[in-house]
C-alpha atoms as one frame of an Amber mdcrd trajectory, in Angstrom:
protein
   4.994  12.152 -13.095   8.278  10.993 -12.014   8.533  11.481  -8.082  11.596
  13.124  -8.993  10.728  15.705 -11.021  11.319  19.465  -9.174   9.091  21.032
 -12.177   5.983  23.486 -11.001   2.989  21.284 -10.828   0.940  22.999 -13.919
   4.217  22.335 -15.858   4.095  18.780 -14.754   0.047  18.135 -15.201   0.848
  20.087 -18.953   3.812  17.429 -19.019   1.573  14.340 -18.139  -1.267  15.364
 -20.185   1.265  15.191 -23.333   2.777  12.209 -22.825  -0.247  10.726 -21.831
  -1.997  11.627 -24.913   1.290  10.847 -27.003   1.335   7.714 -25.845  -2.162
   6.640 -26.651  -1.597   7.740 -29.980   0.760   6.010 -30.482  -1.177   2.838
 -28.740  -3.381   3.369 -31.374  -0.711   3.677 -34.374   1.223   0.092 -33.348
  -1.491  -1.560 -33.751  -1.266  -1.102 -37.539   2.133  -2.807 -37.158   0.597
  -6.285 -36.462   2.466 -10.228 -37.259  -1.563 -11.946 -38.097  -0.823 -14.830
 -35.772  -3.538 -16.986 -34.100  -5.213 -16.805 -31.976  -3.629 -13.948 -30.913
  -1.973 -11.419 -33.306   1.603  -9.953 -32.271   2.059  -6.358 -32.280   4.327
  -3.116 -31.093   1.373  -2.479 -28.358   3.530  -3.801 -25.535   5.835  -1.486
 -25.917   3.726   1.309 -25.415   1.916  -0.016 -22.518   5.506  -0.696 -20.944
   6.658   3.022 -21.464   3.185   4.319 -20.201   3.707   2.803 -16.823   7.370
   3.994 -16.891   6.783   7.431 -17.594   3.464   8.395 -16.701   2.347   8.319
 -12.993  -0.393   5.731 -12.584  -3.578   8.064 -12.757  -2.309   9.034 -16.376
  -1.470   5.883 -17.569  -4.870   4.338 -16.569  -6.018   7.272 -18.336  -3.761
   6.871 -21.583  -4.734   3.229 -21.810  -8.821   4.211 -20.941  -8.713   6.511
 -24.058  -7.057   3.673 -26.293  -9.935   1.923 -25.112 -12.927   4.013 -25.340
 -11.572   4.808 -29.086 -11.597   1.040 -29.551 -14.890   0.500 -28.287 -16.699
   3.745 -30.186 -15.369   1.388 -33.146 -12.250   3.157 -34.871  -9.686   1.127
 -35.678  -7.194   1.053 -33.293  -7.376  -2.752 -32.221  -4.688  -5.303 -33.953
  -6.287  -5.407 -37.573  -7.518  -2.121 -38.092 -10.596  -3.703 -36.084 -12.571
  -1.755 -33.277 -15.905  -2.306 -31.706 -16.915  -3.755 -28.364 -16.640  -7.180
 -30.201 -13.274  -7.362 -30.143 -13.176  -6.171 -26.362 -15.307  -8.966 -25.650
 -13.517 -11.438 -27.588 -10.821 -13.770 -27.142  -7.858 -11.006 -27.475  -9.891
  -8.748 -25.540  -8.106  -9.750 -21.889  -5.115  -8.576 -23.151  -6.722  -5.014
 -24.127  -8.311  -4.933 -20.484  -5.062  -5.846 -19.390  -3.078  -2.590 -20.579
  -5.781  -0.550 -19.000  -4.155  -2.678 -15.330  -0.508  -2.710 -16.787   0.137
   0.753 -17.277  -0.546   2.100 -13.728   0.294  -1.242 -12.165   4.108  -0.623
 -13.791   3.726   3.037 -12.680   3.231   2.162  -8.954   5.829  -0.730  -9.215
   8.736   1.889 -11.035   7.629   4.890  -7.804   7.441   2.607  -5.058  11.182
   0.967  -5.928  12.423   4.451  -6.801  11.615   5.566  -3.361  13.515   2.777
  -2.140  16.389   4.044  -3.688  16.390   1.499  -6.145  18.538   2.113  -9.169
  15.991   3.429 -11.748  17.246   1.301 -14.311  16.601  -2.161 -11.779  12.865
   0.140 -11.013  12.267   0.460 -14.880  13.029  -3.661 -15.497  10.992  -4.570
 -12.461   8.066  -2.551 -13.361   8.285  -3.484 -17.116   8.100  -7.213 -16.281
   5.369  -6.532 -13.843   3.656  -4.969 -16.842   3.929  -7.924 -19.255   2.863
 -10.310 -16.461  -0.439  -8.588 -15.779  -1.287  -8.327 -19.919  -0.198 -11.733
 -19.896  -2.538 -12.648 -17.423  -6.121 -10.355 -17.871  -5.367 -11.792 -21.708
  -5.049 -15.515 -21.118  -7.946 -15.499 -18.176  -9.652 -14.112 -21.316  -8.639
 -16.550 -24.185  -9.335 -19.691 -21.861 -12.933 -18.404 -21.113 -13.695 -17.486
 -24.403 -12.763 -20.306 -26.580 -12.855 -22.934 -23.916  -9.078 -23.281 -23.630
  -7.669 -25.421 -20.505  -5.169 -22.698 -18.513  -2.345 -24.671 -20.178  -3.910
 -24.310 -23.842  -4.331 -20.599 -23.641  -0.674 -19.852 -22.088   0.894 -22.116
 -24.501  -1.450 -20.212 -27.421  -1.548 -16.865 -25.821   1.855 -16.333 -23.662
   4.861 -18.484 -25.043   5.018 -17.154 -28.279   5.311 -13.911 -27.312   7.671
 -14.164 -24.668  10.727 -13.540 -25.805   9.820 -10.689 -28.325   7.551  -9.209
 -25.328  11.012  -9.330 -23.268  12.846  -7.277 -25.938  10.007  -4.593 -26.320
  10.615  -4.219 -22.303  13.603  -3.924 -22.760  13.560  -1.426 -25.415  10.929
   0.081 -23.566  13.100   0.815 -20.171  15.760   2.000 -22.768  13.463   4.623
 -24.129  11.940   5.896 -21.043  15.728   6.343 -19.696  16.405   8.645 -22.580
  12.787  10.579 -22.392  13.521  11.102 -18.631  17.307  12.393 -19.313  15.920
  14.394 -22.886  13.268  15.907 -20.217  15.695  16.693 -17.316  13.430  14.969
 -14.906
C-alpha cells in the first residue's frame, strides 16, 4: 500500500490483494521470456520483482513472491525454462529465486521509509529498485558459489556482470511503470 494512499482500508487490502496477485502472475508469465544463458538464464523476472517492492507494501510483496514460489516448488512451470520443482529451488539459480522472496519487501520498506522522509518518490523508487537488484544479486550468487563450487569472484563474474546493465534498465523501466500505476490509480 502506498503510505500515501487516503483510500478506505478494505478498498486498499482489495487493492493489494490485486496487484499482488497480478504481479505474481505475471512473475510466473516472464519467465517464459528467457535469453538460455549459463549458468544462469536471463529473463523479464527482475522487473517484476522491482515493481512488487514499489507498489506493494512489504507484507504483500513477500506474499506475491511466496506464491511464485510455492507454484514453483508444487512443480508448474513457472521457473526460467518452463522448469519447476524443488530441484531447481535447490539448485544453482535457486539463490536468485529465494532472493525475490527478500527483494520485494526489502524494496517496499526501502521506497516507505524514504517516502516518509520526504524523499522525492522518483529518488525513493531508484533507491529501492537498486536495493532490490542488490539483494537478488546477492541470495543468487551466495547460491551459485555453494552449489557449483564457484570462488565469490567466479560466481559474480558468472552470475552478476552479465546482467548488470540489462538488470539496470528493467529498474529503470520498472520505477517508470510503478510511477504511472500510482498516477493511473490516484494514489
Amino acid at each position: 500500500m502506498d503510505i500515501t494512499s487516503t483510500a478506505s482500508p478494505n478498498v486498499s487490502r482489495t487493492r493489494e490483494l490485486v496487484t499482488a496477485a497480478l504481479t505474481a502472475a505475471l512473475l510466473c508469465a516472464s519467465a517464459y521470456v528467457t535469453v538460455p544463458l549459463q549458468p544462469v538464464p536471463m529473463t523479464l523476472q527482475v522487473f517484476f520483482v522491482v515493481l512488487a517492492g514499489l507498489l506493494l507494501a512489504a507484507p504483500w510483496a513477500s506474499a506475491a513472491m511466496a506464491v511464485y514460489l510455492l507454484l514453483g516448488a508444487a512443480g508448474l512451470p513457472v521457473f526460467s525454462g518452463a522448469k519447476g520443482g524443488l530441484g531447481v529451488i535447490a539448485g544453482p539459480t535457486g539463490g536468485y529465486l529465494i532472493g525475490f522472496l527478500l527483494a520485494a519487501p526489502v524494496a517496499s520498506l526501502v521506497r516507505e521509509a524514504l517516502v516518509r522522509t520526504q524523499t522525492r518518490p522518483i529518488l525513493a523508487d531508484g533507491v529501492a529498485a537498486a536495493f532490490a537488484i542488490l539483494v537478488v544479486y546477492t541470495v543468487g550468487a551466495v547460491q551459485l558459489a555453494m552449489v557449483t563450487g564457484m570462488s565469490a569472484a567466479e560466481a559474480v563474474a558468472a552470475g552478476v556482470a552479465p546482467f548488470l546493465v540489462l538488470d539496470a534498465g528493467k529498474a529503470a523501466a520498472a520505477v517508470v511503470v510503478a510511477a504511472a500505476v500510482r498516477r493511473a490509480r490516484g494514489a
